[in-house]
C-alpha positions as CSV (number, residue, x, y, z in Angstrom):
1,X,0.0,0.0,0.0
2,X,1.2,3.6,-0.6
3,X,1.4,6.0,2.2
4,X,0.3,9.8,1.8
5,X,0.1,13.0,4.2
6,X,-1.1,15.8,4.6
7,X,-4.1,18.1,6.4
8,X,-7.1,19.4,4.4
9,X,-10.2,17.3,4.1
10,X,-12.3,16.2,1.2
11,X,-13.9,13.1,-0.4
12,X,-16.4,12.0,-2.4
13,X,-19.6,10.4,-1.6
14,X,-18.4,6.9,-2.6
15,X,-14.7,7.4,-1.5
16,X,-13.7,3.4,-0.5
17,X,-11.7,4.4,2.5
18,X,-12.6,4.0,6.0
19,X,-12.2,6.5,9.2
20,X,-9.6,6.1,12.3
21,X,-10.0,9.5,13.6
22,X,-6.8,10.6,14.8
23,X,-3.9,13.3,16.2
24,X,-1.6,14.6,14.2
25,X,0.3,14.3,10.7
26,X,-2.0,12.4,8.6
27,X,-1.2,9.1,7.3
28,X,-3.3,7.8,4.1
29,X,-3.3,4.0,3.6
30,X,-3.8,3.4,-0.5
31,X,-5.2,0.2,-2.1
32,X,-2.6,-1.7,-4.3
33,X,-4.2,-0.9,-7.4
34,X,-4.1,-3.4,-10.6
35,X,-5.7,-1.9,-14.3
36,X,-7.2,-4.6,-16.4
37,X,-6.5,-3.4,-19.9
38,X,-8.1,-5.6,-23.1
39,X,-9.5,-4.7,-26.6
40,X,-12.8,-6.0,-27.4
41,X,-14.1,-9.6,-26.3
42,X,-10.5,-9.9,-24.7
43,X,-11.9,-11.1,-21.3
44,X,-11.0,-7.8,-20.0
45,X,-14.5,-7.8,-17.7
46,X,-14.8,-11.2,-16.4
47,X,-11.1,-11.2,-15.3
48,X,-12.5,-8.1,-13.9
49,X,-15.0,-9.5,-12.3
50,X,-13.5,-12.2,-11.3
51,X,-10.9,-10.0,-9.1
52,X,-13.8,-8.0,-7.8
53,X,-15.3,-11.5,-6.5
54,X,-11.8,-12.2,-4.3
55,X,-12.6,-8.8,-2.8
56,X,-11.6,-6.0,-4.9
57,X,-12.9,-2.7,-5.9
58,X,-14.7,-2.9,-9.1
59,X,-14.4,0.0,-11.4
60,X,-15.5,0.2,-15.0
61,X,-14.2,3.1,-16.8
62,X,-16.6,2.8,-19.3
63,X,-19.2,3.3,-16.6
64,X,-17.6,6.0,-14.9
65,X,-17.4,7.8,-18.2
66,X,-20.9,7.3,-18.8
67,X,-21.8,9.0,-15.1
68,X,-20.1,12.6,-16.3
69,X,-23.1,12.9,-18.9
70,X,-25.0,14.9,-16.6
71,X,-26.9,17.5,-18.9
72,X,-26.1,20.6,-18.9
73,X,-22.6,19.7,-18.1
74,X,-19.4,20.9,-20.3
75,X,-18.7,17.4,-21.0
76,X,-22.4,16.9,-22.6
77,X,-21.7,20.1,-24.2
78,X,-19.0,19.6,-25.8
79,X,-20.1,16.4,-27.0
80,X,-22.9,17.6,-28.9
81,X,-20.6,20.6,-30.3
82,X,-18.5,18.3,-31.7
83,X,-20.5,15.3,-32.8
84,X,-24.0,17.2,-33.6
85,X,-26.6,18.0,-31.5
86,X,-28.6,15.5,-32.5
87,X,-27.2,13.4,-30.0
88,X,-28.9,15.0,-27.1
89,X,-32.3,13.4,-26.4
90,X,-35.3,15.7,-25.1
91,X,-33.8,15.9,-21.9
92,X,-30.6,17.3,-22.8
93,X,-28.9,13.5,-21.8
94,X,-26.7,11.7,-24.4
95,X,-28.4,9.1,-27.0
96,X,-25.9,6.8,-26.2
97,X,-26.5,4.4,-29.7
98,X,-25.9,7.6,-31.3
99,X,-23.2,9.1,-29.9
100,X,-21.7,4.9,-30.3
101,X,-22.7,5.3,-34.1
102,X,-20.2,8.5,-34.7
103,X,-17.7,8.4,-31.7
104,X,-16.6,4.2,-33.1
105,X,-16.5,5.1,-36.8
106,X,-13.0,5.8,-37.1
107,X,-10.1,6.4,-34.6
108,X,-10.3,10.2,-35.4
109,X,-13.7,10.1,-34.3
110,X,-13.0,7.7,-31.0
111,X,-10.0,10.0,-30.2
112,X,-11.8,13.3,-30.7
113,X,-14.6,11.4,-27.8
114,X,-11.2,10.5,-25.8
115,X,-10.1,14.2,-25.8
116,X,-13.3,15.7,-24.2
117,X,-14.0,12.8,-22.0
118,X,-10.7,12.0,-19.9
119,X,-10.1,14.8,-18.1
120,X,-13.0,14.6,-16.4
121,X,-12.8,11.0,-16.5
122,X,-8.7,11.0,-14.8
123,X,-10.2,13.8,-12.0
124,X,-13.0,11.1,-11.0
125,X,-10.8,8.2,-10.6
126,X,-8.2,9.7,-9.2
127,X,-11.0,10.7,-6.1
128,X,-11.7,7.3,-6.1
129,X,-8.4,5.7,-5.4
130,X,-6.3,8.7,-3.8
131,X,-8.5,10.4,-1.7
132,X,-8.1,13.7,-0.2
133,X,-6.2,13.9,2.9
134,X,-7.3,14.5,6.2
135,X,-7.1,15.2,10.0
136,X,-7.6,11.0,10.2
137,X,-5.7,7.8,9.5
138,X,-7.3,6.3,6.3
139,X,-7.9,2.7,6.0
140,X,-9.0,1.0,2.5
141,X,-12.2,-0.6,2.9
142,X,-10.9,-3.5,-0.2
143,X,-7.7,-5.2,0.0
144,X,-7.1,-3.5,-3.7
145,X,-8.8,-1.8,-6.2
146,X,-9.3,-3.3,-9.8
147,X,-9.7,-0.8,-13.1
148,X,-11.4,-1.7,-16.3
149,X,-9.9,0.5,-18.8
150,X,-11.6,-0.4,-22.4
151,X,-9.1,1.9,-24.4
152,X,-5.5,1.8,-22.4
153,X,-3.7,3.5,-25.1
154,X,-5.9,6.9,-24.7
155,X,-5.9,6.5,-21.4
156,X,-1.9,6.2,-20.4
157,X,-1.7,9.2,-18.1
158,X,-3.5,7.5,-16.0
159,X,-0.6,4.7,-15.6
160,X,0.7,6.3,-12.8
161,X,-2.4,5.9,-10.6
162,X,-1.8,2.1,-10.9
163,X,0.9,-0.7,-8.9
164,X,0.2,-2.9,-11.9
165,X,-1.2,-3.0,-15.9
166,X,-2.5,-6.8,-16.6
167,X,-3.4,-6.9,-20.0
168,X,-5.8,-9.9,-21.3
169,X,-5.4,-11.1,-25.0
170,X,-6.5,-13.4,-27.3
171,X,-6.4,-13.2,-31.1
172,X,-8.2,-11.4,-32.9
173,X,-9.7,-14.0,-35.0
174,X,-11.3,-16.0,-31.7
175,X,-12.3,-12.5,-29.8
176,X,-14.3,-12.1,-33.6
177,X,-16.2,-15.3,-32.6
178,X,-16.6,-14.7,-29.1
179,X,-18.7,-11.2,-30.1
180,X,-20.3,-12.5,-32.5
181,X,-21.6,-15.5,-30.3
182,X,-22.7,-12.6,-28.0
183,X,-24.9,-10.8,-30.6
184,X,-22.4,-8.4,-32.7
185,X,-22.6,-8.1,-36.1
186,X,-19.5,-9.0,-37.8
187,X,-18.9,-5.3,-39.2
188,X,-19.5,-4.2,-36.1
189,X,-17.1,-5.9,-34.6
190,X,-14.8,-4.9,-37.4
191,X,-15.0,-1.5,-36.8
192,X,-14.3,-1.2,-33.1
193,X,-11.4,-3.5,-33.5
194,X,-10.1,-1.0,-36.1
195,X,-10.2,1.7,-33.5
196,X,-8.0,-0.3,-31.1
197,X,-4.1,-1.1,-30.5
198,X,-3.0,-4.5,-32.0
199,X,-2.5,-7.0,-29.7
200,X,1.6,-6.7,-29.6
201,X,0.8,-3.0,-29.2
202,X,-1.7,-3.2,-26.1
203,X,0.7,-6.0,-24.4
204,X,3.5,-3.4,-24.8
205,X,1.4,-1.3,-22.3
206,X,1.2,-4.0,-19.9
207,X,3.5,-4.7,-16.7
208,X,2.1,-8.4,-16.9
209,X,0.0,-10.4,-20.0
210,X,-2.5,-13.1,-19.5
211,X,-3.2,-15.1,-22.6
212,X,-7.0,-15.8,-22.8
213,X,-7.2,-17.7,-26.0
214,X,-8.8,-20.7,-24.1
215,X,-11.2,-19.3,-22.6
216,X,-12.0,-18.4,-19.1
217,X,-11.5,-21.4,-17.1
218,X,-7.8,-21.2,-17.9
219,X,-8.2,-17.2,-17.0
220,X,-9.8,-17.8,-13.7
221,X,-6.8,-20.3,-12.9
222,X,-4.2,-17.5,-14.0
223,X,-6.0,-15.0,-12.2
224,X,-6.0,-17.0,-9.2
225,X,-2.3,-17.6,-9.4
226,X,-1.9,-13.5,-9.1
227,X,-4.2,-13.4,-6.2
228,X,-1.4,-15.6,-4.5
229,X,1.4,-14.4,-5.8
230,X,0.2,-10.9,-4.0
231,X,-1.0,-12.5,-0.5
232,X,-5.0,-12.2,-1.6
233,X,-7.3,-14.3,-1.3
234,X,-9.1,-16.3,-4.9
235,X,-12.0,-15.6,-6.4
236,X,-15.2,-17.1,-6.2
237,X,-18.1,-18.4,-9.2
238,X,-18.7,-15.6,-11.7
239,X,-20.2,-15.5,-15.4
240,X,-17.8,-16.1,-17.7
241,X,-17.8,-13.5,-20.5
């Protein structure tokens, strides 16, 4: 765990950190912190999972970037500046299957999304899993925190927030199949994966790789050799995917 200090006080409603009110310098206990990078139908979200199930905190980037569409926020804004304003429903919230339609087309389009988004998106995790210091000894309520990160390569400032990078692979030819079995369309499929790092690319982000060709049995049981290797406990039964 890393160890912070300091005085002023201020965290967010869902800040996973617990109170030992105390005298003094402050001392801030951090959760070892792992990101799960993956391109699509990787296994990026059940090895996710999986790690939340062994006690971790869960956090999907995706869904934490979807929470800053608040209407009548800059990031909504901005959006609709830049992709047409026809992605704002009556309420002034974002038509997501729209804004998917235009933001996946091409990279340009999925970077110009990545440029308004992550700010906002960094500032929220970074509350998260540092929290502001105070006149208390902090205690993590997880024994570490897991991240999700759907598009590491856009996202690398962010590295430093992290004690680990596990990427999840599998070629692209069997992840093709795996969405497809799930419902995509083919050309779908195709053009997300064209908006995404090759697999020797994404690996080169990583501080460790899991292969994942075989599906998630063999995942679970690499997973659960991690787990040990750090002192935590395994994880229990989820849904593959």
């Amino acid at each position: 765990m890393r160890l912070r200090g300091g005085s002023s006080c201020s965290f967010p409603v869902d800040c996973p950190f617990a109170f030992i009110v105390g005298v003094g310098r402050v001392t801030i206990l951090s959760m070892f912190t792992v990101f799960i990078i993956g391109n699509i139908a990787s296994g990026k979200s059940a090895a996710s999972r999986y790690l939340e199930s062994a006690g971790g905190l869960r956090i999907d980037l995706d869904e934490l970037a979807k929470s800053l569409y608040v209407p009548g926020s800059d990031v909504v804004h901005d959006i609709a500046a830049t992709f047409g304003w026809d992605v704002l429903d009556a309420q002034g919230g974002i038509r997501r299957d729209v804004l998917a339609q235009r933001a996946f087309d091409t990279p340009d389009s999925s970077e110009r999304l990545n440029r308004i988004v992550y700010p906002a998106l960094l500032q929220q995790l970074s509350y998260r899993l540092i929290p502001s210091e105070c006149c208390s000894v902090m205690v993590p309520k997880h024994p570490f925190a897991v991240v999700e990160i759907s598009v590491a390569q856009s996202f690398q400032e962010a590295f430093d927030l992290a004690d680990e990078v596990i990427a999840i692979t599998a070629p692209l030819e069997i992840r093709r199949l795996r969405a497809i079995e799930r419902g995509m369309t083919g050309d779908d499929f195709d053009a997300r994966s064209a908006c995404q790092p090759s697999e020797e690319e994404l690996c080169a982000l990583a501080t460790t790789v899991i292969d994942n060709s075989d599906g998630s049995d063999a995942l679970f049981a690499a997973l659960d050799a991690w787990l040990s290797r750090h002192g935590f406990s395994q994880g229990g039964d989820v849904s593959h995917g």
